[in-house]
C-alpha positions in Angstrom: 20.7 -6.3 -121.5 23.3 -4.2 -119.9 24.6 -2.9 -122.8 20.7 -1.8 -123.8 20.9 1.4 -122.8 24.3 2.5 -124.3 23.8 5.8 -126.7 23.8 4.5 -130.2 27.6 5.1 -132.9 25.2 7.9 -134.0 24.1 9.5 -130.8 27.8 9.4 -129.3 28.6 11.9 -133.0 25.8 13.8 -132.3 26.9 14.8 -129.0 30.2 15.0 -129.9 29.4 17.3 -132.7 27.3 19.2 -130.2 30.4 19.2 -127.7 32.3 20.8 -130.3 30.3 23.5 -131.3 30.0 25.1 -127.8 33.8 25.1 -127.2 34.0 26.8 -130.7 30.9 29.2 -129.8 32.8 29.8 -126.0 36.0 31.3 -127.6 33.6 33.5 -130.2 32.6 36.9 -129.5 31.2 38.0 -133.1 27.3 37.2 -133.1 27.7 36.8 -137.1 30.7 34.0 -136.5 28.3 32.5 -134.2 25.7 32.2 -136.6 27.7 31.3 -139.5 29.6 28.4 -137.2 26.0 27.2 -136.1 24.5 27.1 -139.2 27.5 25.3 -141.3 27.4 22.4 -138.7 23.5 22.0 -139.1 23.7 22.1 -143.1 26.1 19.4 -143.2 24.7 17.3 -140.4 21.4 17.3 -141.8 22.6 17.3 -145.3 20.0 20.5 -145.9 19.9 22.5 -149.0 18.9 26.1 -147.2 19.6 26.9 -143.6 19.1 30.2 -142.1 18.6 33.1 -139.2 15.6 34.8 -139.0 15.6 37.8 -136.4 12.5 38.8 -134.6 11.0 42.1 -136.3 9.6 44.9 -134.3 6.3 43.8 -135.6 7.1 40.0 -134.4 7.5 38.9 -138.2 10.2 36.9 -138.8 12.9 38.4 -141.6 15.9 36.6 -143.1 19.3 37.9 -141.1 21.9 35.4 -142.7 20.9 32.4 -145.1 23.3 29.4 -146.4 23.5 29.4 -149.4 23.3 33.3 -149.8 21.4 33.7 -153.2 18.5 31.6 -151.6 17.3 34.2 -148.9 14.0 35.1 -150.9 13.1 31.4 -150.5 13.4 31.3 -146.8 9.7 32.0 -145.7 7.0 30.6 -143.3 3.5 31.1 -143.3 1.5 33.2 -141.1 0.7 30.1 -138.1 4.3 28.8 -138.2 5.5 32.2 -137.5 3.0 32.2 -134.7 3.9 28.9 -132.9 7.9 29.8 -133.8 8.6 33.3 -132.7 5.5 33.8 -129.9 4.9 30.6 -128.6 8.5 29.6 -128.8 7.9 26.0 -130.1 10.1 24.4 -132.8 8.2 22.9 -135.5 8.6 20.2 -137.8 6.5 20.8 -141.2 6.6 16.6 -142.1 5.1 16.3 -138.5 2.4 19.0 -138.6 -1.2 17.3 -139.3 -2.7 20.1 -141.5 -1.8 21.1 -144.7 -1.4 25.0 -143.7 2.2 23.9 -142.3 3.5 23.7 -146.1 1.8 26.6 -148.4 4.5 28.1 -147.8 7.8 26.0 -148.8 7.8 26.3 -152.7 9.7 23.3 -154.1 11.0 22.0 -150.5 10.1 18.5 -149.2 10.7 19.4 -145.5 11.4 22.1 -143.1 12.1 22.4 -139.4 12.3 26.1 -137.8 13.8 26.1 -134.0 13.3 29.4 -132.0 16.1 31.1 -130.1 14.7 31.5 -126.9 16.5 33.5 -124.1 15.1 32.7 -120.3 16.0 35.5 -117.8 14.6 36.4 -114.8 11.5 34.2 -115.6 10.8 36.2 -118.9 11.0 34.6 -122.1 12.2 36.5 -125.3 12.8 35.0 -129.0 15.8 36.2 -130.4 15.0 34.6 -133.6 14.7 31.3 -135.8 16.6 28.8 -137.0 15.4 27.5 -140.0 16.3 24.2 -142.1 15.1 22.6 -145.3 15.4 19.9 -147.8 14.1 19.9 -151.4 13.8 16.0 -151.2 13.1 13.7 -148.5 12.4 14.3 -145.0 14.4 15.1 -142.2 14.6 12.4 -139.4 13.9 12.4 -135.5 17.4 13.2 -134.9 17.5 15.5 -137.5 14.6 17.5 -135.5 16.4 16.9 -132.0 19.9 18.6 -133.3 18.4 21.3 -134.4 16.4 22.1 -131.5 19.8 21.5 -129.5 21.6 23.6 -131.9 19.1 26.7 -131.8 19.2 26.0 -127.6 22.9 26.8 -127.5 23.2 29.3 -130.5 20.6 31.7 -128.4 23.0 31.6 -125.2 26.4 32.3 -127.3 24.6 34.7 -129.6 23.0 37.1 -126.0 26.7 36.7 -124.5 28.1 37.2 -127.8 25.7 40.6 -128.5 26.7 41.5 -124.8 29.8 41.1 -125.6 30.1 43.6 -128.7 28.0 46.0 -126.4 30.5 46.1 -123.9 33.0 46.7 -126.4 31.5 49.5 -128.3 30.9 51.0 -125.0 34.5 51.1 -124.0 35.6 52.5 -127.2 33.2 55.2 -126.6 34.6 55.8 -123.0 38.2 55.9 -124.2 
């Protein structure tokens, strides 16, 4: 019994793996590197065909930034109510787990999709940097599938605001010298 509520073989790698990537993310100041680092772990943790960044348009759309692999950027979309719930009411959604069919008119030939906003909480304002954005042409992504991602996209929006503050800060003291 007492051993009950020890984390699972998996749950120990998942931690670990999310361990890893914020001492990797701490030492990186390029908010492209960030991406790139965050989005290689969740393709081969999740075993996804397509991950990607979506930045937050000035119109609140969301628009493809960097996708993994690179020639499959025009296939990275999301309807009209996921972009909703994603980038305005900053909630991660699982398109296996939504109850309507509007969750999946638009993901072509993939089987399942989870999209993870990057949500930045400051002063008691919330702002979405972005999306993160994963999907699999067969199968479904699990529970702890969903729960990395959402971790993942947590940590990625605090490296990628210290990294972008970061490049700020320098440009700005190149411009001073």
């Amino acid at each position: 019994d007492a051993l009950a509520g020890l984390p699972s073989t998996e749950q120990v790698k998942e931690l670990m793996l999310l361990y890893q990537l914020c001492i990797k993310l701490l030492g990186c100041g390029d908010p492209n590197r960030v991406l790139e680092s965050a989005l290689d772990l969740l393709r081969s943790r999740t075993k996804a065909s397509v991950v990607g960044f979506l930045s937050v348009s000035d119109q609140g759309n969301l628009q493809p930034k960097l996708v993994i692999p690179r020639d499959a950027a025009n296939r990275v979309t999301l309807n009209q109510s996921l972009t909703e719930l994603v980038s305005r009411q900053g909630h991660a959604v699982w398109v296996a787990n939504q109850s309507s069919k509007e969750g999946t008119q638009d993901l072509g030939h993939f089987a399942d999709a989870v999209c993870a906003p990057l949500v930045r909480r400051a002063d008691g304002e919330r702002t979405t940097l972005g999306a993160i954005h994963v999907y699999l042409e067969a199968g479904r992504f699990r529970q702890s599938d969903f729960d990395f991602v959402v971790s993942v996209a947590n940590i990625v929006a605090i490296a990628l605001v210290r990294a972008r503050a970061l490049t700020t800060v320098q440009s700005d003291y190149q411009r001073l010298v």
